[in-house]
C-alpha positions as CSV (number, residue, x, y, z in Angstrom):
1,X,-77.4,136.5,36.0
2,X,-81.2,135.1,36.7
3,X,-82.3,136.8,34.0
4,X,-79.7,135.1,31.4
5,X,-80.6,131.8,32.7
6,X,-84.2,132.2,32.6
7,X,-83.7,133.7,28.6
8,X,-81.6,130.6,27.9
9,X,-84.6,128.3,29.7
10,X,-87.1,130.2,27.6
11,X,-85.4,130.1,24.3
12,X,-84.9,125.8,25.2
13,X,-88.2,125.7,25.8
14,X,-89.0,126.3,22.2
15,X,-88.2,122.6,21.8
16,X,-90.7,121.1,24.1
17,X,-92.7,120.7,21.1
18,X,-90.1,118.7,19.0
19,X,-89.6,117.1,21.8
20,X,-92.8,116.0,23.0
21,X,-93.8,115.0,19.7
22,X,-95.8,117.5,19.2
23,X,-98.2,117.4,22.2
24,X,-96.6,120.7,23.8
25,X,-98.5,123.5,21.1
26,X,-97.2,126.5,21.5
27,X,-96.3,126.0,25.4
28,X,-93.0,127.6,26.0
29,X,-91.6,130.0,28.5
30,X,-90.8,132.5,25.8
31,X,-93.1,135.6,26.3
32,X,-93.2,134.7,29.9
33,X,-88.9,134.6,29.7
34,X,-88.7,138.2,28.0
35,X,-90.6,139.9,30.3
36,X,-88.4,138.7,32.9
37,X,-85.5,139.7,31.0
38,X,-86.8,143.0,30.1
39,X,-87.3,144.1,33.2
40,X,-83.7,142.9,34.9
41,X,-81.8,144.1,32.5
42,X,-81.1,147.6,30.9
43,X,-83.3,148.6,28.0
44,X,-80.1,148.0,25.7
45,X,-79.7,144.5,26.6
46,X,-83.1,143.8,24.0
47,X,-80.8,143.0,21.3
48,X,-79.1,140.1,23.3
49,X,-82.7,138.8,23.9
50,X,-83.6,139.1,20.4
51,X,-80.2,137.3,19.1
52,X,-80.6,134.7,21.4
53,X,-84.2,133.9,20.1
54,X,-83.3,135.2,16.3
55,X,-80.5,131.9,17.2
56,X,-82.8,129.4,18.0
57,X,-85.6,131.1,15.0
58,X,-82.5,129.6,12.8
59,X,-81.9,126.6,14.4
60,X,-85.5,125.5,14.4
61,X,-86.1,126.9,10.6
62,X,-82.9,124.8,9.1
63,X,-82.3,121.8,11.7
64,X,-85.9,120.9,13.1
65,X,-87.9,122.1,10.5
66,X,-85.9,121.3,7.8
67,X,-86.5,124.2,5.6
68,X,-84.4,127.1,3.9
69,X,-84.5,130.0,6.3
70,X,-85.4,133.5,5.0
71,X,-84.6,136.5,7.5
72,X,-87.7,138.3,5.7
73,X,-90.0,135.6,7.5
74,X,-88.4,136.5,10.7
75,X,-87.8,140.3,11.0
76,X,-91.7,141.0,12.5
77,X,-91.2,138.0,15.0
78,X,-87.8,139.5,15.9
79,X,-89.1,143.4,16.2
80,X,-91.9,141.6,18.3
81,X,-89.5,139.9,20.7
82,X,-87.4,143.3,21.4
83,X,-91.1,145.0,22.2
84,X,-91.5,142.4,24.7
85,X,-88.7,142.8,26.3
86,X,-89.0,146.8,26.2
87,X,-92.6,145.7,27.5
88,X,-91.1,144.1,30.7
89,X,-88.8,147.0,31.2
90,X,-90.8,149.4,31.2
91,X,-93.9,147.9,33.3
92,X,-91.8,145.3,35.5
93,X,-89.5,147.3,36.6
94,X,-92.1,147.4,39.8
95,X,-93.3,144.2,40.1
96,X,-97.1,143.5,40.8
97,X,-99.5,140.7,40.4
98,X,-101.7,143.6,38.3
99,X,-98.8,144.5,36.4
100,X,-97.8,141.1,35.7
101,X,-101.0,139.9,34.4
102,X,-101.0,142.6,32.1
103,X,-97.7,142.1,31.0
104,X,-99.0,138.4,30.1
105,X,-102.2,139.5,28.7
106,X,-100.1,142.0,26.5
107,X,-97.7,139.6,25.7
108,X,-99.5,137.0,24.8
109,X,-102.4,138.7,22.8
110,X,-99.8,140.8,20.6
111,X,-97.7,137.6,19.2
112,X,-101.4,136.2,18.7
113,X,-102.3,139.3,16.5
114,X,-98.8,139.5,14.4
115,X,-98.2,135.9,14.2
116,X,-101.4,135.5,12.6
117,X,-101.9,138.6,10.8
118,X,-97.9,137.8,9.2
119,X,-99.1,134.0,7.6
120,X,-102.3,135.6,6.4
121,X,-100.3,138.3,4.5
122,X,-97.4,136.0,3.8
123,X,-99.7,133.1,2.1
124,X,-99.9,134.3,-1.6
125,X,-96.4,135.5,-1.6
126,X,-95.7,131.9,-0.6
127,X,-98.5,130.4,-3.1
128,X,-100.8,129.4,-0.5
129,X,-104.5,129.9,-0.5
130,X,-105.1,128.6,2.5
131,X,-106.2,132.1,3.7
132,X,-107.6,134.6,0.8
133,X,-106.5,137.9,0.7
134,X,-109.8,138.9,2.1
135,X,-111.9,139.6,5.3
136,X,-113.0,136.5,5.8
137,X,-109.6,135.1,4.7
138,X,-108.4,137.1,8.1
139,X,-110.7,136.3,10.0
140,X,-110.2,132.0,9.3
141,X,-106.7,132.6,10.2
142,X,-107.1,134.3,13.4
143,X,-109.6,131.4,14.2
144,X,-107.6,128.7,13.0
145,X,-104.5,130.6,15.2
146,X,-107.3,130.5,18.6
147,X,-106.2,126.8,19.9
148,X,-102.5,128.5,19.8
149,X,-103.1,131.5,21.4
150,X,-104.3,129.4,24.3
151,X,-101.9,127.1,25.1
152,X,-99.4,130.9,24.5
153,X,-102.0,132.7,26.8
154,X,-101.5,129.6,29.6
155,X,-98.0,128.8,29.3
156,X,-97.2,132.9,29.7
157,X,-99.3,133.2,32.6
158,X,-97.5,130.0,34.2
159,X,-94.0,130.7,33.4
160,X,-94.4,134.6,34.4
161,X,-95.6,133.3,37.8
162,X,-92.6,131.0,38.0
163,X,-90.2,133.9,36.7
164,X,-91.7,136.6,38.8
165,X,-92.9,134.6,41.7
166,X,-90.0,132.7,42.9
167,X,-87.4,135.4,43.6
168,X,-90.5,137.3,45.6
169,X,-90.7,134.1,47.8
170,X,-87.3,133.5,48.1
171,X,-86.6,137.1,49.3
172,X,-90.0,136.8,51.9
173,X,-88.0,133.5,53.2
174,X,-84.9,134.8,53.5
175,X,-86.5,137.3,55.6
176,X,-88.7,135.2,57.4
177,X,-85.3,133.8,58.6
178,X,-83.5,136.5,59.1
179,X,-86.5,137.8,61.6
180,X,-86.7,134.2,63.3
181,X,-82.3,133.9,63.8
182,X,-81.6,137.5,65.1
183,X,-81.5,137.1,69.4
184,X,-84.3,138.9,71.1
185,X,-83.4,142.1,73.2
């Protein structure tokens, strides 16, 4: 049940942006939240992750956005989500600080790379030349992408701690209590 919750919180927190005017780039719990759900919940469970986010992709295309949604813009983002999750599943299972980290770090850097490397390749279909169909045109997207992949990078790191770390302390806790209550013999 955790791990719905914290799938719901991370697909909300897509809206911090819109919410926040703005200010909130690219800070959400979402790479963070698949992880988490990746590795509570059976492998199969990856297309309930994905539908949930695929929901709010459509939500945020047509109703915040305001612009006609086409599932060809989306299907990279969506195959990228079920990887995380299968990420998280297969790495998390055993939960580490190493692990973790890499699981951010993996996370993070791999929706840097496709995002990127998907509205370099998408601009001339869309009539953009805002990045050229060139080397250099790749390489000004990926830099333009760096201030994102930050905020990503951080708000990943953050949230997994959150995700990962709380049920670790809460278990310690409970048996710090559970030690301190039981009579001496």
């Amino acid at each position: 049940m955790l791990a719905i919750l914290v799938l719901v919180l991370a697909a909300l927190s897509r809206l911090l942006p819109h919410v926040f005017h703005g200010v909130a780039y690219n800070f959400t719990a979402v790479g963070a939240g698949l992880l988490f759900f990746g590795s509570r919940r059976p492998r199969w469970q990856a297309v309930l992750a994905v539908a949930v986010m695929a929901l709010m992709d459509v939500f945020l295309t047509v109703k915040v956005y305001g612009y006609a949604f086409h599932l060809s813009g989306y299907l990279a983002t969506w195959a990228w989500y079920a990887a995380v999750c299968l990420l998280g599943s297969a790495l998390l299972r055993r939960v580490t600080v190493l692990r973790v980290c890499g699981g951010v770090l993996a996370s993070a850097t791999s929706f840097f790379l496709l995002s990127n490397f998907m509205v370099w390749a998408s601009a001339a279909s869309l009539g953009s030349v805002m990045y050229p169909h060139t080397l250099a045109g790749l390489a000004s997207c990926y830099a333009a992408g760096l201030p994102f992949y930050g905020n990503d990078l951080m708000s990943t790191g953050v949230f997994a701690a959150v995700f990962f770390g709380l049920p670790v302390l809460a278990e310690r806790l409970a048996e710090l209590r559970d030690s301190t209550t039981q009579p001496m013999a």
